[in-house]
Kinemage of the C-alpha trace (Angstrom):
@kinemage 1
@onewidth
@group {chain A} dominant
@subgroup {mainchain}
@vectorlist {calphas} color= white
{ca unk a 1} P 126.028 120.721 -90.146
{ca unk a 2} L 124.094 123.800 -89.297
{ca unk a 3} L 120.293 124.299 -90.052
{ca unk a 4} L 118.196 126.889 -89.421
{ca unk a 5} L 114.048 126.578 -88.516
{ca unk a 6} L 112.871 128.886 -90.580
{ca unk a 7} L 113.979 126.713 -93.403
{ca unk a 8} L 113.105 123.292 -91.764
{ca unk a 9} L 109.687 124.338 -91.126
{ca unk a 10} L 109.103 123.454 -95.232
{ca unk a 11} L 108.245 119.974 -95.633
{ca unk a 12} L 109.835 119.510 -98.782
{ca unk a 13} L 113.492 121.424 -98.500
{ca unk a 14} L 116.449 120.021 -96.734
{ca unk a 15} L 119.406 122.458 -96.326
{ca unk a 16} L 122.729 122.513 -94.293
{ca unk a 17} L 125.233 124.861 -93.863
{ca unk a 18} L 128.481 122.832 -93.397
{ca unk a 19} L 131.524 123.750 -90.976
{ca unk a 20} L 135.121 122.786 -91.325
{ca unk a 21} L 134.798 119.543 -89.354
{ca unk a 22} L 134.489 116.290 -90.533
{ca unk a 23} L 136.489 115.587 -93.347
{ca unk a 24} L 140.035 113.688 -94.075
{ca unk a 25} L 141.337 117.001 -95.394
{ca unk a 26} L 145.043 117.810 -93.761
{ca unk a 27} L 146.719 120.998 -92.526
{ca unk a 28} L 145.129 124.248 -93.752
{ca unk a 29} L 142.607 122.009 -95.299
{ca unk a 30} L 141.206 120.955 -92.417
{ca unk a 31} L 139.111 119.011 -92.371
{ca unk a 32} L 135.943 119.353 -94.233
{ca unk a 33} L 137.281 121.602 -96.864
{ca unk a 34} L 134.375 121.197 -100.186
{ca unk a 35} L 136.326 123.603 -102.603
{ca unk a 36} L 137.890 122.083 -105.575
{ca unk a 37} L 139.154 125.672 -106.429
{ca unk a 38} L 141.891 125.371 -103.244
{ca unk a 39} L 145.443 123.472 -103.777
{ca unk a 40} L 144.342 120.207 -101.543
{ca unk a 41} L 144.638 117.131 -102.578
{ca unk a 42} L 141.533 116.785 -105.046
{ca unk a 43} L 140.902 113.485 -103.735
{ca unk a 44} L 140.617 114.870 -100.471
{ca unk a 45} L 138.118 117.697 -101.635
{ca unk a 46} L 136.298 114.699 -103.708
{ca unk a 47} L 135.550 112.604 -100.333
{ca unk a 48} L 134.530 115.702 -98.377
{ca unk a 49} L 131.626 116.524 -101.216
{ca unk a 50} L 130.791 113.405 -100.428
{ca unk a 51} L 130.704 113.605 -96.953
{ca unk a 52} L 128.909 116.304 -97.008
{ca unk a 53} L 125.998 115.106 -99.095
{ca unk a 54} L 125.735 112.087 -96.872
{ca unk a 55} L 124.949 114.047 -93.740
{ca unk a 56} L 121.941 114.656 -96.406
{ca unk a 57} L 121.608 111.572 -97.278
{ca unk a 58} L 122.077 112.258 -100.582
{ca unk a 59} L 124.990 111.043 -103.398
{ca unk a 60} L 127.664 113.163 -104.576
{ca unk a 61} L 126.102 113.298 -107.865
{ca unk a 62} L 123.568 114.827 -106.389
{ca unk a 63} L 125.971 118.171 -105.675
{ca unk a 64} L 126.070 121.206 -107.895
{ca unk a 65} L 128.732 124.088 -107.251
{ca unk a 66} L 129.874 127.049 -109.357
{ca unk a 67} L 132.573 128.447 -110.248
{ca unk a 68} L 132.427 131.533 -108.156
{ca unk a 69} L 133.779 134.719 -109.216
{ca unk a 70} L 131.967 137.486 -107.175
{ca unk a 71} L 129.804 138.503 -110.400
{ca unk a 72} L 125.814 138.842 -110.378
{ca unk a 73} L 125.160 135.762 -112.744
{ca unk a 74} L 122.584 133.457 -111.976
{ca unk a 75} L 122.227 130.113 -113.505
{ca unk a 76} L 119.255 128.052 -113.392
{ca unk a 77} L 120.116 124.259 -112.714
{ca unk a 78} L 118.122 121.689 -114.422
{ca unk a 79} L 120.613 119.018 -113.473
{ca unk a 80} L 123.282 118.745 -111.560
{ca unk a 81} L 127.011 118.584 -113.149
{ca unk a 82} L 130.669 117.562 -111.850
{ca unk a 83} L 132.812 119.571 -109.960
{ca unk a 84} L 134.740 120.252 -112.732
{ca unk a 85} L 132.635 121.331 -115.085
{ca unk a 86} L 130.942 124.223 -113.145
{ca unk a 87} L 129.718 126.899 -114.908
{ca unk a 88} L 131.130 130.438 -113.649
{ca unk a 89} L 128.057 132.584 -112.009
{ca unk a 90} L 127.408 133.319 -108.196
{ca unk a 91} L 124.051 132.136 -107.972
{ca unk a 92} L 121.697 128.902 -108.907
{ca unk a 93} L 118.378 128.433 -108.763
{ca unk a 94} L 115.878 125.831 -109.458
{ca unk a 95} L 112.396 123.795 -108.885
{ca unk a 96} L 113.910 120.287 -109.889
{ca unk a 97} L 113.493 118.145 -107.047
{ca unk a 98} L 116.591 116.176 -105.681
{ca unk a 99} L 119.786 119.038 -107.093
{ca unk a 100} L 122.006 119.974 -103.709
{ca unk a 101} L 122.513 123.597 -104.900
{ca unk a 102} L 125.872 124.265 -103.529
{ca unk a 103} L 127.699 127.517 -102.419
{ca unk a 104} L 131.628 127.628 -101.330
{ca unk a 105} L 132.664 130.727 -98.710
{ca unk a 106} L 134.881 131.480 -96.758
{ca unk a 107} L 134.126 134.942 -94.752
{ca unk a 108} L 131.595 136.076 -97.843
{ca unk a 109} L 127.824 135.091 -96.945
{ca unk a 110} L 126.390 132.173 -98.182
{ca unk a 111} L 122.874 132.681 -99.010
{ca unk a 112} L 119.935 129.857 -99.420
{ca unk a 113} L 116.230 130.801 -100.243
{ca unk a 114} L 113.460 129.259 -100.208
{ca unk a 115} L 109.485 129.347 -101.867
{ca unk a 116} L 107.867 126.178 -100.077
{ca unk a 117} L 104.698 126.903 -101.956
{ca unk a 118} L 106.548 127.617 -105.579
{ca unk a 119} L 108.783 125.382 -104.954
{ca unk a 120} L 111.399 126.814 -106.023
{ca unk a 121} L 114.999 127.179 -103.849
{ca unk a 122} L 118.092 129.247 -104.466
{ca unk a 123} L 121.726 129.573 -103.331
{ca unk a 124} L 123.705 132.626 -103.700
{ca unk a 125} L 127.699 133.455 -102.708
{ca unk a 126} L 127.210 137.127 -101.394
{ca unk a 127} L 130.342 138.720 -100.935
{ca unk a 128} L 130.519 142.578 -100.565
{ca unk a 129} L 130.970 143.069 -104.139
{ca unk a 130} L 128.542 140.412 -105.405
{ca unk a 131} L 125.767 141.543 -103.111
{ca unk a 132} L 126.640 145.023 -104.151
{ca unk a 133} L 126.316 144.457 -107.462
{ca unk a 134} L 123.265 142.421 -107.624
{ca unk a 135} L 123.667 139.153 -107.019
{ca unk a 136} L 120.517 138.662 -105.013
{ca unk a 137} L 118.865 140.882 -106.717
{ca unk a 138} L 118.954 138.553 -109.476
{ca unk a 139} L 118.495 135.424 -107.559
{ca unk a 140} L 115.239 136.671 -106.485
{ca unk a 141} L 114.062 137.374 -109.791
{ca unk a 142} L 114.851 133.897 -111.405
{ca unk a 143} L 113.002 133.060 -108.654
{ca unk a 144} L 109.688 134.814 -109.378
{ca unk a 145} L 110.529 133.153 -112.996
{ca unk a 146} L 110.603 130.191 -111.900
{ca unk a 147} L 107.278 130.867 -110.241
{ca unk a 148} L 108.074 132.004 -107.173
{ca unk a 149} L 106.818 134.584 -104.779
{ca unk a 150} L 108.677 137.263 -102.603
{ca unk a 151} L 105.895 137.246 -99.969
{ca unk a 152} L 106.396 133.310 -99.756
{ca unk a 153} L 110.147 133.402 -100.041
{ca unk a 154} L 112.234 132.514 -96.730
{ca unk a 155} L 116.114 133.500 -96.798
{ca unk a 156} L 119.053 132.148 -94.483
{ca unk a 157} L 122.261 133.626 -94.395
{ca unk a 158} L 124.662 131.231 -93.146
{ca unk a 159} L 128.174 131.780 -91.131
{ca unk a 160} L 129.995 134.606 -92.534
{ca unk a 161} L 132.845 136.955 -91.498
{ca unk a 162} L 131.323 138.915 -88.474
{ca unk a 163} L 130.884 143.076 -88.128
{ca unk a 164} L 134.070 143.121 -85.760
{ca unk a 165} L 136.163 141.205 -88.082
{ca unk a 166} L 135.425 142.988 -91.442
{ca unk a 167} L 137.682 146.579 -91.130
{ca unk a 168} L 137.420 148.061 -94.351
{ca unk a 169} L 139.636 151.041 -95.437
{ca unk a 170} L 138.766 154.604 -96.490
{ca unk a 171} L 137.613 154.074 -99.875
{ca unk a 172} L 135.395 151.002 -99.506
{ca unk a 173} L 132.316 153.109 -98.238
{ca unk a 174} L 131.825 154.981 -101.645
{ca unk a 175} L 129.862 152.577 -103.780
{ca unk a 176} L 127.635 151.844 -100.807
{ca unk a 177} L 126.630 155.288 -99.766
{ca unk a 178} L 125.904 156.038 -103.421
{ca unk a 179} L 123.576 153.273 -103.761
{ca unk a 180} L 121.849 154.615 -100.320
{ca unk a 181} L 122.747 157.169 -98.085
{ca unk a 182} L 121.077 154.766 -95.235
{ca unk a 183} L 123.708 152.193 -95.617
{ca unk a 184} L 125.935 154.188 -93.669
{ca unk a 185} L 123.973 152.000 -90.698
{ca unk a 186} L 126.367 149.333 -91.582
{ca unk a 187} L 129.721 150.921 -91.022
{ca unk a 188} L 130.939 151.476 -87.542
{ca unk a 189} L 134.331 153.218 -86.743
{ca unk a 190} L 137.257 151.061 -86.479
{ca unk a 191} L 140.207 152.179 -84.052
{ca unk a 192} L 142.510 152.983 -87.074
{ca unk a 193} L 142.104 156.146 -88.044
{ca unk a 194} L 140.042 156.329 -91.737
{ca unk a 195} L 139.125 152.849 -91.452
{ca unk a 196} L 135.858 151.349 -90.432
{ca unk a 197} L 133.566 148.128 -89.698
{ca unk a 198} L 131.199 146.446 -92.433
{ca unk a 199} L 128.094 144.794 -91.502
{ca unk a 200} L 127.770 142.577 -94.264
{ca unk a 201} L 124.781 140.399 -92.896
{ca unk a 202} L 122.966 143.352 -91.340
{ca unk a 203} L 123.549 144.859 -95.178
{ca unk a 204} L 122.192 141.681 -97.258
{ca unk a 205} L 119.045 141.111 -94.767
{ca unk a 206} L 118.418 144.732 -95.751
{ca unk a 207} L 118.290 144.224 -99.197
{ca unk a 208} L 117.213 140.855 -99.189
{ca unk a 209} L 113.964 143.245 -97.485
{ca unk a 210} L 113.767 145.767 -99.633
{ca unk a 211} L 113.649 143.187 -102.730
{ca unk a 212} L 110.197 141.765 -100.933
{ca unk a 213} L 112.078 138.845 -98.618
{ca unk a 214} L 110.899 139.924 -95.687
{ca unk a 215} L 111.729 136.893 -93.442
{ca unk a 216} L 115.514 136.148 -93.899
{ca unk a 217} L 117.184 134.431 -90.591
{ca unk a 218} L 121.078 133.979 -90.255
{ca unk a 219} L 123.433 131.816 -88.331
{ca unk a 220} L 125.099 133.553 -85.612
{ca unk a 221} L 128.715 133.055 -86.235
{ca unk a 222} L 132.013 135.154 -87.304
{ca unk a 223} L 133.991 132.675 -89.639
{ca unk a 224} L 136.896 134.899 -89.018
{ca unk a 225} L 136.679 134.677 -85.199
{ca unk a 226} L 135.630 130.676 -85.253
{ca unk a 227} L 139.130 129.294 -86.153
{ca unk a 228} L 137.302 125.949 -84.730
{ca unk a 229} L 135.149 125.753 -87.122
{ca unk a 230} L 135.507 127.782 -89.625
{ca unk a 231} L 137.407 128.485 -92.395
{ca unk a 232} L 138.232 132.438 -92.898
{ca unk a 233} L 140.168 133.775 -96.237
{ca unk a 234} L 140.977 137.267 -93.664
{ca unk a 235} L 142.404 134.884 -90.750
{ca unk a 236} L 144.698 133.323 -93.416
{ca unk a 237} L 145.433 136.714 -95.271
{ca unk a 238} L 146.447 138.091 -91.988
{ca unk a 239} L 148.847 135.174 -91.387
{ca unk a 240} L 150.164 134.815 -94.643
{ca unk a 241} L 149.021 131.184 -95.150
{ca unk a 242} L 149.420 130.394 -98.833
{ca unk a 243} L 145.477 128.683 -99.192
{ca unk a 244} L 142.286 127.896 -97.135
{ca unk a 245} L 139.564 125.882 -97.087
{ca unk a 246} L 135.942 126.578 -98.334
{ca unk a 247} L 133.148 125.187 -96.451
{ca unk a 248} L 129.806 124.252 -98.403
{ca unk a 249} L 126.367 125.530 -97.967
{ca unk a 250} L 123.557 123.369 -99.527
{ca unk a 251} L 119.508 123.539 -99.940
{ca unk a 252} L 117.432 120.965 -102.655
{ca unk a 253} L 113.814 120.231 -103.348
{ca unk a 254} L 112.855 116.951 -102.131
{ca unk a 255} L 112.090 114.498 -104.417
């Protein structure tokens, strides 16, 4: 389990962003894999949850994922629910004390904030296309609803696929450069010809910025690169594997 100071400096908040090791998963799985969305054996997935929230000390119960679908929904969580009865939205937030708010990745940035004075804490799954569309956007303003503050707010972006890893082709650009013409910073030429390489934590940390979060911290890993310990939906893609793993990414109130 990975933590990051910036988020252990708050008294009350315990976080942890979770690698593949660990678990009793097999094969692809392995070993720690937390996503009941993958084909492994569900019993498998059911004892790594719980794994996981031990290295909290916390119970299973305790754990609240989503059903991810790379949209800009937030939900706020007043309790926590099973794993199979998640709702579908990319981002939770809350300022109940004792809910593990949960995100599943595998190369797409998971993203845990934090208001130590509000008390209020967030998770987000930030993808290109979530992130793009608004997903943190949105997770800081339930937030500030919650009764938060951006000048109090700490973000951590936690291991995701790395700028030398994520080649994107000709087209994937467009949408970006329209929002801004300065988020061109975040490409870098690729040696195929028309392709290029996407920054994706060097673009969320900017608009985790511009949205008021000025102190946002990430892990410095490349879950493509990491085969060790990380799960990576490009490595498998570029294999053909059939599945993958998700690791979990987790922040709570204390009670």
């Amino acid at each position: 389990m990975i933590t990051l100071s910036a988020l252990n400096d708050f008294n009350r908040i315990r976080h942890g962003f979770f690698t593949r090791e660990g678990g009793v998963s097999q094969g692809l799985y392995g070993s720690l894999n937390c996503g009941p969305g993958s084909k492994d054996d569900p019993a498998a997935v059911r004892e790594n949850r719980g794994r996981a929230m031990a290295m909290m000390d916390l119970p299973v119960e305790s754990l609240a994922t989503l059903y991810q679908a790379h949209t800009a929904d937030v939900v706020v969580v007043t309790e926590a629910w099973p794993a199979g009865q998640s709702p579908t939205a990319d981002a939770m937030v809350t300022n109940r004390p004792g809910i593990a708010l949960g995100i599943l990745t595998a190369d797409c940035a998971p993203v845990l904030l934090a208001d130590g004075k509000g008390g209020v804490v967030a998770a987000a799954h930030a993808g290109w296309k979530g992130a793009l569309g608004g997903v943190l956007d949105n997770t800081v303003k339930a937030m500030v609803e919650l009764g938060g503050k951006t000048a109090n707010m700490v973000a951590a972006i936690g291991p995701c696929i790395g700028h030398r890893s994520y080649e994107v082709g000709p087209e994937f650009p467009d949408p970006f450069l329209a929002e801004d013409a300065h988020n061109i910073d975040f490409f870098a030429p690729s040696s195929r010809p028309g392709h290029a390489l996407f920054d994706l934590p060097g673009y969320i940390s900017r608009k985790l910025a511009r949205l008021g979060v000025i102190d946002v911290t990430r892990v410095p890993a490349d879950t493509c690169r990491d085969e060790a310990r990380f799960f990576s939906y490009r490595r498998t893609t570029l294999r053909g594997e059939p599945d993958y793993g998700r690791q979990l990414s987790a922040i709570l109130l204390d009670r």
